[in-house]
C-alpha distance (Angstrom), angle and dihedral (degrees) to the residues before:
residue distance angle dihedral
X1 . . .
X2 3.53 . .
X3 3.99 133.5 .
X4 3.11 123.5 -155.5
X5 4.23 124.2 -157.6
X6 3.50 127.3 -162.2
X7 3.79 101.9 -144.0
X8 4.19 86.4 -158.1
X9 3.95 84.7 59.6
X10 3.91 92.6 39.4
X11 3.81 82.6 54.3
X12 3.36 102.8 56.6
X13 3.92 98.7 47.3
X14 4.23 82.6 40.8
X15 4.00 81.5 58.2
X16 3.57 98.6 36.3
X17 3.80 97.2 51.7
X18 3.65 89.2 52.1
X19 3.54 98.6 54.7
X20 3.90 93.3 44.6
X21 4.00 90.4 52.8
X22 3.63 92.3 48.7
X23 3.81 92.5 63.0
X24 3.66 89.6 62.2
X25 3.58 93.8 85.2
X26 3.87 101.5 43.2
X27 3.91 81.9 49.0
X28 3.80 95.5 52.7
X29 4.01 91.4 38.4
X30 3.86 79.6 53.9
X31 3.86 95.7 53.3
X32 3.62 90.0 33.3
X33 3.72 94.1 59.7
X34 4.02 91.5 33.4
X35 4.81 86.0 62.8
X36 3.57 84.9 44.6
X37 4.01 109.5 123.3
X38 3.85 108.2 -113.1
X39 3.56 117.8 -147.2
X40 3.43 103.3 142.0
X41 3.69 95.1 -17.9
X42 3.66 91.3 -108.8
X43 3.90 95.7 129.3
X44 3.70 94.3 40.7
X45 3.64 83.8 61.1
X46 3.57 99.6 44.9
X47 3.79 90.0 53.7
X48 4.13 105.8 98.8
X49 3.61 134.4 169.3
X50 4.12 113.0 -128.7
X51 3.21 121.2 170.6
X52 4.01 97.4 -12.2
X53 3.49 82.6 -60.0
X54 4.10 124.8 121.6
X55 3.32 111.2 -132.6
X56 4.06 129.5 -177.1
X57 3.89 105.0 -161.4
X58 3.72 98.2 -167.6
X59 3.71 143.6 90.1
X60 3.55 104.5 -112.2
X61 4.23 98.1 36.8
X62 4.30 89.4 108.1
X63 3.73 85.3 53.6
X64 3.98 100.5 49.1
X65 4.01 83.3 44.1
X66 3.70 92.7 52.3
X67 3.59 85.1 56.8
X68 3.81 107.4 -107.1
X69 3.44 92.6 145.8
X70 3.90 122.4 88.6
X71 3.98 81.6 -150.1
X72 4.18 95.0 59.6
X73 4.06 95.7 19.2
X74 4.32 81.0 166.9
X75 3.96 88.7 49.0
X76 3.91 113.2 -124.1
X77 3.97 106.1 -90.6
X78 4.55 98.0 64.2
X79 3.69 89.1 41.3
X80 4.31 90.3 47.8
X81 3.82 78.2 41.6
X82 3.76 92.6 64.5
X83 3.59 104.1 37.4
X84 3.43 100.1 51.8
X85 4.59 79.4 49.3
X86 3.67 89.8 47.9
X87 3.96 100.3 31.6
X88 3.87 122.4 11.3
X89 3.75 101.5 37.3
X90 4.25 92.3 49.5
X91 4.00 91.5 40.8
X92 3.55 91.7 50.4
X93 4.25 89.6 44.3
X94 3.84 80.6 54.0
X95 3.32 99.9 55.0
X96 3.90 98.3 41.4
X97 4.16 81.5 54.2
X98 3.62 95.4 49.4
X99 3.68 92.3 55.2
């Protein structure tokens, strides 16, 4: 038995995967900064996306993620958490499958 790969096609999928995992962060930051409590939208604000990383850049951001807020009781980080298991990561499986 012999397969044969056609590194063009291997490629594309290579390149296509890629760029479909690397919305996953943008889309969680989204959500992410979407649960945040709003007050004054202050810590939405403050809520930026480095290096595919989430960051809250103000004093009170452990606080609204332990859930002190009657408007994210679960915080924001577990409930980004499970989105992106139950949303980002299958849409973006789809997609790479679809081709």
């Amino acid at each position: 038995m012999k397969i044969k790969i056609n590194s063009k096609d291997l490629q594309k999928l290579v390149k296509d995967a890629t760029r479909e995992i690397r919305k996953i962060p943008r889309e969680a930051h989204k959500y992410f900064k979407q649960i945040t409590p709003r007050r004054n939208g202050y810590a939405q604000r403050n809520t930026v996306l480095i290096n595919n990383q989430i960051q809250a850049n103000y004093d009170y951001a452990g606080a609204l993620d332990d859930g002190k807020s009657r408007q994210a009781p679960k915080g924001m980080s577990e409930p980004t958490i499970e989105q992106m298991e139950k949303e980002f990561v299958p849409n973006a499986v789809e997609r790479i499958n679809r081709g």
